[in-house]
N, C-alpha and C positions, 0 to 999 in steps of 0.2 A: 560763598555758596548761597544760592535765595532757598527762601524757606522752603518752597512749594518742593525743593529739589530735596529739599533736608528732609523732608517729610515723607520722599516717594524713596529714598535712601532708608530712613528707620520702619518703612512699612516693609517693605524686602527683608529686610536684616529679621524682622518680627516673623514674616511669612518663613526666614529661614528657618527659624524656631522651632514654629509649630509643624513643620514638616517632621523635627527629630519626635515632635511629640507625635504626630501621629505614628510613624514607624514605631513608638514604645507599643502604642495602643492596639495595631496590627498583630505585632508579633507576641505581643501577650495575651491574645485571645486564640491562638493557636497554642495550644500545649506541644504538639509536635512538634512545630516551629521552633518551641522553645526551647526543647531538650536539643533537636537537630543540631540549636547554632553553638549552642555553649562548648558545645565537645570540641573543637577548636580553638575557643576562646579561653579553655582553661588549662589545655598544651600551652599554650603560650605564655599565660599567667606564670606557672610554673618557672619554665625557663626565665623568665625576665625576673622575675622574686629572687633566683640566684646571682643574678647579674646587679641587683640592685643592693643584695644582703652583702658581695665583694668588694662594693663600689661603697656602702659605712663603712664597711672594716677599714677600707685602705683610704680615706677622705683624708685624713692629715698627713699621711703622705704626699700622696698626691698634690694636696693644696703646699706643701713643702717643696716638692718637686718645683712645681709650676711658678715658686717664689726665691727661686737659688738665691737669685742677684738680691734678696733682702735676710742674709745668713751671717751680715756683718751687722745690721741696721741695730737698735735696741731692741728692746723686748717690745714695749709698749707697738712702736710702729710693726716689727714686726708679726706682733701677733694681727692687726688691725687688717695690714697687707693678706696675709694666708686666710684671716675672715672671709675677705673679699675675694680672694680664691676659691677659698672652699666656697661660695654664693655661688661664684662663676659656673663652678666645677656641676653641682644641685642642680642651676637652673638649666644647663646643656644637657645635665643626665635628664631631665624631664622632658624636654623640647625629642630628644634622641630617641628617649624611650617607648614613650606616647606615640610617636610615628612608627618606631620599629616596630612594635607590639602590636600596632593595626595591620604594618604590612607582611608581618608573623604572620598572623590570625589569617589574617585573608590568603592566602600562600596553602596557608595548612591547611583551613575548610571550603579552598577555593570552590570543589564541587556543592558542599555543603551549602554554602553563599547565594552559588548559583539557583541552586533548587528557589529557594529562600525568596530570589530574587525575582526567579523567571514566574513563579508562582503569584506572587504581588502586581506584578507586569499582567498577566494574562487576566486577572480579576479586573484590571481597570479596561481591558479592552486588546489587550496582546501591542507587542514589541512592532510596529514599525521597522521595516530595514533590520531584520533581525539576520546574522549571518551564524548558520548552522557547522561550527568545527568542533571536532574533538579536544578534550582535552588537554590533549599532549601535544596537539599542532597551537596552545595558546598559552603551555603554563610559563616557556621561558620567557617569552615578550611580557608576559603580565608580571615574572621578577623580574627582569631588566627595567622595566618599569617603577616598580619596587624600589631598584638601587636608583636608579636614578632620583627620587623622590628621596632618601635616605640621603644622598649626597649634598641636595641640595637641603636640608637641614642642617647639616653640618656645614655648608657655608655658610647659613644664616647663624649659626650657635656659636662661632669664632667670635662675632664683633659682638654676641647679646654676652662671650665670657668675658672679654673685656672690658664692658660695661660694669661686671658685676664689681669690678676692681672700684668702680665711682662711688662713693661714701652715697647712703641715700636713696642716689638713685639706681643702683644695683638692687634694692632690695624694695623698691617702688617702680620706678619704670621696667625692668628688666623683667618683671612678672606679667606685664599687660603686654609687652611684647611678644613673649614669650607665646601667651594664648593668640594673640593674635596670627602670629608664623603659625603657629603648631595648628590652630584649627584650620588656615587655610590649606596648607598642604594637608589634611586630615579629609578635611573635604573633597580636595583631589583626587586623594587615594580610594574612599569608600566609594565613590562615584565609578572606577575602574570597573566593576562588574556588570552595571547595567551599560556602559558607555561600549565597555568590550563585544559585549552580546550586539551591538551593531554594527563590530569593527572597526570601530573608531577608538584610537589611541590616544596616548597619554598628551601629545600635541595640541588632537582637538580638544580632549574635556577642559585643558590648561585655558585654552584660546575662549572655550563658549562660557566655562565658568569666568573668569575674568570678567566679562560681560554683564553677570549677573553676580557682580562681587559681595556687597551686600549679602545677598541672598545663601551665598557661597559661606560665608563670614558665621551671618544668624546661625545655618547648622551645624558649620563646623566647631567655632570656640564652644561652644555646650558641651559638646563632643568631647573636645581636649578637657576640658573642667572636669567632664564625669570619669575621663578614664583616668585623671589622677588618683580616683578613688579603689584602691585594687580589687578588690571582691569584685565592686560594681562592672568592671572591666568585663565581668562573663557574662554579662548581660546586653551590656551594652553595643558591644560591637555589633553582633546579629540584629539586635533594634536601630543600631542606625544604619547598616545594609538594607533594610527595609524603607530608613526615612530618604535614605539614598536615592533608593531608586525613584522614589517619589522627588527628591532633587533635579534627581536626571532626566523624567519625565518634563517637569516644570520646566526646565532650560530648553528643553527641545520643544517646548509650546504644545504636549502633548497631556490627557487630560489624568487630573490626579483623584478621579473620583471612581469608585467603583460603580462596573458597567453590569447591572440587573443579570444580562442573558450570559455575560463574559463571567461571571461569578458559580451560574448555574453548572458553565462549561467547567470551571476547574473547580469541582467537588466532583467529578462524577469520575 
């Protein structure tokens, strides 16, 4: 790769960055905004804390399960074996959870999001190709969407559990992997809202972000980083719905800066 390319690669990935930062900086100067997004985000929270409190309890099972065939081996190897299980088992519950938890949140305050979103959009100059449906004619394509993105983590989390089994590098490469899968499908997913409001599907956003991978990458693995943090989880989803949109604006070549007259319009 020549440098000039390596350079216009980590400028993207840096611009993807600062986009999540400006979504914090947006949505935290609205109070409204603030309370608005979190009431979905801490439905969510909830449910997933149980999922996660079932999932220590039963880990040496589980990692026992998943290691029959080492029930004759010694001690020494087999405890070594079910380590690298139980890794395996941690790092797929994060990679699963992180996704499912966004596409929770976003399901549950789908309207919530919207407002959130359409509001951000109209400040900077309003939605281009914006296509005006109900609710209820968009929420199952936006879960079908969901599973689909859901599923395809789970094809990615099979070969990152296997890995975990590798001395090393289960507990070194299979973490940066890990961020790397999780924020770009994370990217995918939060982008759903503003991509939908033009009707354009899971398809395209896969097809235009690709394009702008990089850029896709900078916002997303930040993303997956913060939502390991669980508190931080209720915050953050709604600030990066906001840095989204401003994502989605950017791929579509459209402008991410607040528009003077378009500002006055939605305050009033």
């Amino acid at each position: 790769m020549a440098v000039g390319q390596m350079t216009s690669t980590w400028d993207e990935f840096v611009t993807g960055f600062r986009l999540l930062g400006r979504g914090f900086a947006r949505y935290g100067r609205s109070p409204g905004l603030l309370f608005l997004g979190m009431i979905p985000a801490v439905i969510s929270l909830l449910l997933l804390g149980v999922a996660w409190f079932f999932l220590f309890l039963y880990i040496d099972d589980l990692a026992a399960a998943a290691t029959w065939f080492a029930d004759d081996w010694s001690s020494t190897w087999r405890r070594v074996v079910r380590f690298g299980a139980g890794a395996g088992i941690l790092a797929v519950g994060v990679l699963l959870s992180v996704i499912s938890y966004t596409a929770l949140t976003l399901l549950i305050g789908d309207s919530f999001y919207e407002v959130i979103s359409e509001r951000i959009e109209t400040e900077l100059g309003g939605t281009p190709g914006e296509t005006d449906l109900p609710w209820y004619r968009t929420f199952f394509k936006n879960l079908a969407d969901s599973i689909r993105l859901i599923l395809l983590g789970i094809a990615f989390a099979v070969p990152l559990f296997l890995l975990g089994f590798v001395p090393v590098v289960g507990q070194t490469v299979v973490p940066v992997l890990n961020a790397i899968v999780g924020g770009w499908l994370i990217a995918v997913e939060l982008t759903g809202i503003p991509f939908n409001r033009r009707g354009l599907r899971l398809k395209d956003r896969r097809q235009m972000l690709r394009a702008h991978r990089p850029l896709a990458l900078g916002f997303g693995i930040p993303v997956f980083l913060l939502l390991l943090i669980p508190l931080a989880a209720i915050v953050v989803v709604p600030a990066a719905v906001v840095g989204s949109t401003l994502l989605t604006r950017r791929v579509l070549g459209l402008s991410t800066e607040e528009q003077p007259h378009a500002a006055d319009t939605a305050t009033r």
